[in-house]
Backbone as a printed PyTorch tensor [residue, N CA C, xyz], in Angstrom:
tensor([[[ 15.7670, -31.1700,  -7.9580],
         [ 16.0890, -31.4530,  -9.3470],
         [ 16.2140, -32.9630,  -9.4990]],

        [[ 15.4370, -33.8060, -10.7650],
         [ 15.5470, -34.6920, -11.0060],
         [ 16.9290, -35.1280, -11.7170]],

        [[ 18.1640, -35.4490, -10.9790],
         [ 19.3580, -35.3690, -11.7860],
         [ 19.6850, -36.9610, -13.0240]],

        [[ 18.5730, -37.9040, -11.9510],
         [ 18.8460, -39.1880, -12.8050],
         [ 17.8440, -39.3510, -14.2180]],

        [[ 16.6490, -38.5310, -13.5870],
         [ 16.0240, -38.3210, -15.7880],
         [ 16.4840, -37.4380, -16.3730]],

        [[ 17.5480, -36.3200, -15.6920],
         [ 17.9630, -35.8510, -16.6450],
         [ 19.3640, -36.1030, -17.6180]],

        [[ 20.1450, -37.0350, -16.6120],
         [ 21.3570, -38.4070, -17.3820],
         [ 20.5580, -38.9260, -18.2270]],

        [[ 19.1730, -39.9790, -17.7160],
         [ 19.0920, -40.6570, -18.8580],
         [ 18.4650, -40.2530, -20.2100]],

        [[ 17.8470, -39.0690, -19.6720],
         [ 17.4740, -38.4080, -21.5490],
         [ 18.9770, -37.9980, -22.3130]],

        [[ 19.7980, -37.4010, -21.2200],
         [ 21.4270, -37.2800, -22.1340],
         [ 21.9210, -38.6610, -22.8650]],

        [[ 21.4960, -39.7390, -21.6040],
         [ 22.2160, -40.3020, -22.2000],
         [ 21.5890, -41.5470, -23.0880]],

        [[ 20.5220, -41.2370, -23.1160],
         [ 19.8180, -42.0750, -24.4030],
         [ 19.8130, -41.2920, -25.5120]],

        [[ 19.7090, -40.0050, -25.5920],
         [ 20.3760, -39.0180, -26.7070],
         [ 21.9600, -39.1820, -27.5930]],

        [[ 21.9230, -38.5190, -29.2760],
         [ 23.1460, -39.0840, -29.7420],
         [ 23.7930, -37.7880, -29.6490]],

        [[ 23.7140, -36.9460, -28.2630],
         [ 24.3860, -36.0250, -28.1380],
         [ 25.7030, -36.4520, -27.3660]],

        [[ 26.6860, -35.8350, -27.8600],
         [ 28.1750, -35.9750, -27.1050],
         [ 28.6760, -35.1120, -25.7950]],

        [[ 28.5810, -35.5500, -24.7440],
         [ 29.0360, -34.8210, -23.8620],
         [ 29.6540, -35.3610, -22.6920]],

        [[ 30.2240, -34.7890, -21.5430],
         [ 30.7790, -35.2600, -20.7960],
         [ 30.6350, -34.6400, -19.9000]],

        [[ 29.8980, -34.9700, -18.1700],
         [ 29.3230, -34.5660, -17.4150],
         [ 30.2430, -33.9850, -16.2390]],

        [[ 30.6500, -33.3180, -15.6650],
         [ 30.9050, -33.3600, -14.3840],
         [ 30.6260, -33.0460, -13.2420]],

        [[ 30.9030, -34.4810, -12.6790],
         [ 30.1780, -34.8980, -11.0200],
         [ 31.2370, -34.1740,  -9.9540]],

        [[ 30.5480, -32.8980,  -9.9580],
         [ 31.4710, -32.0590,  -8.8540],
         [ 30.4800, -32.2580,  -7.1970]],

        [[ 31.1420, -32.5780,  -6.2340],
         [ 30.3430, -32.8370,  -5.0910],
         [ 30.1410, -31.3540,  -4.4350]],

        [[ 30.5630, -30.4440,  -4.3990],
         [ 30.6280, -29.2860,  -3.7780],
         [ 31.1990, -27.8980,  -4.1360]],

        [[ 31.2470, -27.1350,  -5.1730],
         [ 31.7680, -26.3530,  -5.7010],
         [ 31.7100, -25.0820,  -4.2990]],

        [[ 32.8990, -24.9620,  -4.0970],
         [ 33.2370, -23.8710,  -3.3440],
         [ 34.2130, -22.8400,  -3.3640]],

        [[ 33.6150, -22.1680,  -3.1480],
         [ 34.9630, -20.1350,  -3.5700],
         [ 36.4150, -20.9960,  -2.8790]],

        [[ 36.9430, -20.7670,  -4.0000],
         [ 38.7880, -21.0030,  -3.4130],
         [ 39.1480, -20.3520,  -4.4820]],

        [[ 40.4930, -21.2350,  -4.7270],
         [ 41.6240, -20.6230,  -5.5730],
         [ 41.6880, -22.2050,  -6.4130]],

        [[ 42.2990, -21.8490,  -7.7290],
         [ 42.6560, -23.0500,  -8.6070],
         [ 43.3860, -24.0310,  -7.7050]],

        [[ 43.3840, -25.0270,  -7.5130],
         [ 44.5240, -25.9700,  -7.1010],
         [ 45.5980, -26.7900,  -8.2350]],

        [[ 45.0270, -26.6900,  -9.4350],
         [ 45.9190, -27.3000, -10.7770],
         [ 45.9880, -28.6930, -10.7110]],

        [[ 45.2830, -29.5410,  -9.3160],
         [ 45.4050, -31.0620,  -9.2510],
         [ 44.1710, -31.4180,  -8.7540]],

        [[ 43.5690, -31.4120,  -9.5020],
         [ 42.0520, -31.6880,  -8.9050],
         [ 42.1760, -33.4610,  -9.3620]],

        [[ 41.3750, -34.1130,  -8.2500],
         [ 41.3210, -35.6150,  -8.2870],
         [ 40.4860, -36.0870,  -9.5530]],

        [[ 40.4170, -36.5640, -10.6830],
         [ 39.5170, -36.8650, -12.0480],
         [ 39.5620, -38.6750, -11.7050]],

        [[ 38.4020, -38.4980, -11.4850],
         [ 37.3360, -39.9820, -11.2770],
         [ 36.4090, -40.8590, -12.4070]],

        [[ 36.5960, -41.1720, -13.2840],
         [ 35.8880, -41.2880, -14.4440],
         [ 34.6900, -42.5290, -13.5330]],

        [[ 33.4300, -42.0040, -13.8620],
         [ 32.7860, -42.5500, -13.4970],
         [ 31.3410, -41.6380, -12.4390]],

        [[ 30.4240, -42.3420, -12.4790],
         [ 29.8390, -41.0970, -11.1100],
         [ 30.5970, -41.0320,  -9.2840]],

        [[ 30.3610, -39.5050,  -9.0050],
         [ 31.1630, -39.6420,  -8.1070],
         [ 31.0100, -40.5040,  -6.6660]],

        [[ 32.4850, -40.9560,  -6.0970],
         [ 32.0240, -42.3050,  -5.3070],
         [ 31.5320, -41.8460,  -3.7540]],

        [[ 31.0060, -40.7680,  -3.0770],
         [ 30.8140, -39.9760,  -2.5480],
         [ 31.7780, -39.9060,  -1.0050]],

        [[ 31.3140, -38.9720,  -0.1370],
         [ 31.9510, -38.8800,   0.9810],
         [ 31.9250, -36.9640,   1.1940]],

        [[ 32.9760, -36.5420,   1.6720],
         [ 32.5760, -35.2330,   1.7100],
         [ 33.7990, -34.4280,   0.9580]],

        [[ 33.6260, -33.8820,  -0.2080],
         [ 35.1610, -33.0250,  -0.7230],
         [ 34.3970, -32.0590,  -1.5500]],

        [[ 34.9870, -31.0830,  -1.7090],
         [ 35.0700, -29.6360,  -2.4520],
         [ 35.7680, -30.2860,  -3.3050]],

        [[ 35.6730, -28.8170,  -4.6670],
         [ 36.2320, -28.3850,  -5.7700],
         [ 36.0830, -27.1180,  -6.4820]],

        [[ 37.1930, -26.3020,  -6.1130],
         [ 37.0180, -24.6790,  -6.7160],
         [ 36.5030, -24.7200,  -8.3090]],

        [[ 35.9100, -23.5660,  -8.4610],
         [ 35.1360, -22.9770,  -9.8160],
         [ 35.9020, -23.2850, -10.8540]],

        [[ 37.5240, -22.8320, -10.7200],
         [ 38.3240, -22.6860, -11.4430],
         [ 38.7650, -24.0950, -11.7350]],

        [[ 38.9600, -24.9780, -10.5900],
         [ 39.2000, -26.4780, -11.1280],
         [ 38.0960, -26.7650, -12.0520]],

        [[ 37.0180, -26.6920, -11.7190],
         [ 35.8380, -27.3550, -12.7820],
         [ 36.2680, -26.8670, -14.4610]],

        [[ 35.9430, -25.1100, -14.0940],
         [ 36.3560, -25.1650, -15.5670],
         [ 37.7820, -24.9230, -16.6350]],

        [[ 38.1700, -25.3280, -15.6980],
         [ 39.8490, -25.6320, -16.2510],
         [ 39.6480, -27.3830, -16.7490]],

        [[ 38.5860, -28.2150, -16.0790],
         [ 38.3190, -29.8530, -16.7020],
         [ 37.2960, -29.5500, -17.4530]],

        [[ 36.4050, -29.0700, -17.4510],
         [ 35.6340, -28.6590, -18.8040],
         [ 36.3090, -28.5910, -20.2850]],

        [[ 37.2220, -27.0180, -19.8510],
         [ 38.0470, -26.8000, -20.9620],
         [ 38.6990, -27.5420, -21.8690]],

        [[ 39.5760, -27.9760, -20.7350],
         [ 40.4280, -28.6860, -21.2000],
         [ 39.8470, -29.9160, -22.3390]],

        [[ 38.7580, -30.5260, -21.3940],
         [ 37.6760, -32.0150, -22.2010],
         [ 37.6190, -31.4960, -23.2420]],

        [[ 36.6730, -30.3600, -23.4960],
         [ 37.0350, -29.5910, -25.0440],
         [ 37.8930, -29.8070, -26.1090]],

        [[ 38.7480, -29.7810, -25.9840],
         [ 39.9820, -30.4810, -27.2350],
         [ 40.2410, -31.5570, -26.8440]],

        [[ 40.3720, -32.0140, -25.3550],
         [ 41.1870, -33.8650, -25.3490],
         [ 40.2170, -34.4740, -25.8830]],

        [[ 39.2300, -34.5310, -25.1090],
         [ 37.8110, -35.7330, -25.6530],
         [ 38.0830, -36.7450, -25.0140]],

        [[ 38.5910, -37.0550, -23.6490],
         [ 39.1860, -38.1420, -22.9700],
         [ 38.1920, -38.8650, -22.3520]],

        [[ 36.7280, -38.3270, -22.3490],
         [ 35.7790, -38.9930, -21.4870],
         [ 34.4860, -39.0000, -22.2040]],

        [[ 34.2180, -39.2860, -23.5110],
         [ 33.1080, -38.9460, -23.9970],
         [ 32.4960, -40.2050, -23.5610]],

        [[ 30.8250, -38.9110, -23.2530],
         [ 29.8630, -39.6060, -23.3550],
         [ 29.8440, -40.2900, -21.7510]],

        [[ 30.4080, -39.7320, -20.8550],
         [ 30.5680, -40.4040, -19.5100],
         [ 30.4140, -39.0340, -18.7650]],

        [[ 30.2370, -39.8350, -17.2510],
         [ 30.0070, -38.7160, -16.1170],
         [ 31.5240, -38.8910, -15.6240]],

        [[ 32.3160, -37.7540, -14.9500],
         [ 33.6110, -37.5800, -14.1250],
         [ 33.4730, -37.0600, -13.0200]],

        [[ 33.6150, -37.6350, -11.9030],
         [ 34.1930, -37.2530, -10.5080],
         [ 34.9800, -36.3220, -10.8810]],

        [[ 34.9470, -34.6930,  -9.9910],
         [ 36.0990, -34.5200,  -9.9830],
         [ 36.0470, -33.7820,  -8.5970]],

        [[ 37.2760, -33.3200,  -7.9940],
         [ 37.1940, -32.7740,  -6.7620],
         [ 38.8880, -32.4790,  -6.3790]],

        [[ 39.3450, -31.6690,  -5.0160],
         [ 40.2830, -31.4270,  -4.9960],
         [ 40.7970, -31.8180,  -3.7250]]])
């Protein structure tokens, strides 16, 4: 997958969104403290359960704390 033409058509687009740069999504359990990185992620090796992702999805949904940007996130 081409992940960097598909940022820059997002993000030359006047669509609003907010990306997240999960390094490894793996079966766990919620942790409720997942690490939020604003920015692309700075790499190395870390997981992040299903449930963390879309518990920061959600949540972005009403805050709007990162528009228009990519987020690290991980646990």
């Amino acid at each position: 997958i081409d992940h960097d033409n598909a940022y820059a058509i997002i993000a030359a687009s006047k669509v609003s969104y907010t990306l997240a740069g999960c390094p490894h999504i793996k079966d766990g359990f919620r942790t409720g403290l997942p690490v939020i990185h604003p920015g692309p992620y700075p790499g190395g090796y870390h997981s992040v359960s299903p449930q963390d992702v879309a518990d920061f999805l959600v949540e972005e949904i009403t805050a709007g704390r990162y528009p228009r940007q990519i987020v690290g996130i991980w646990s």
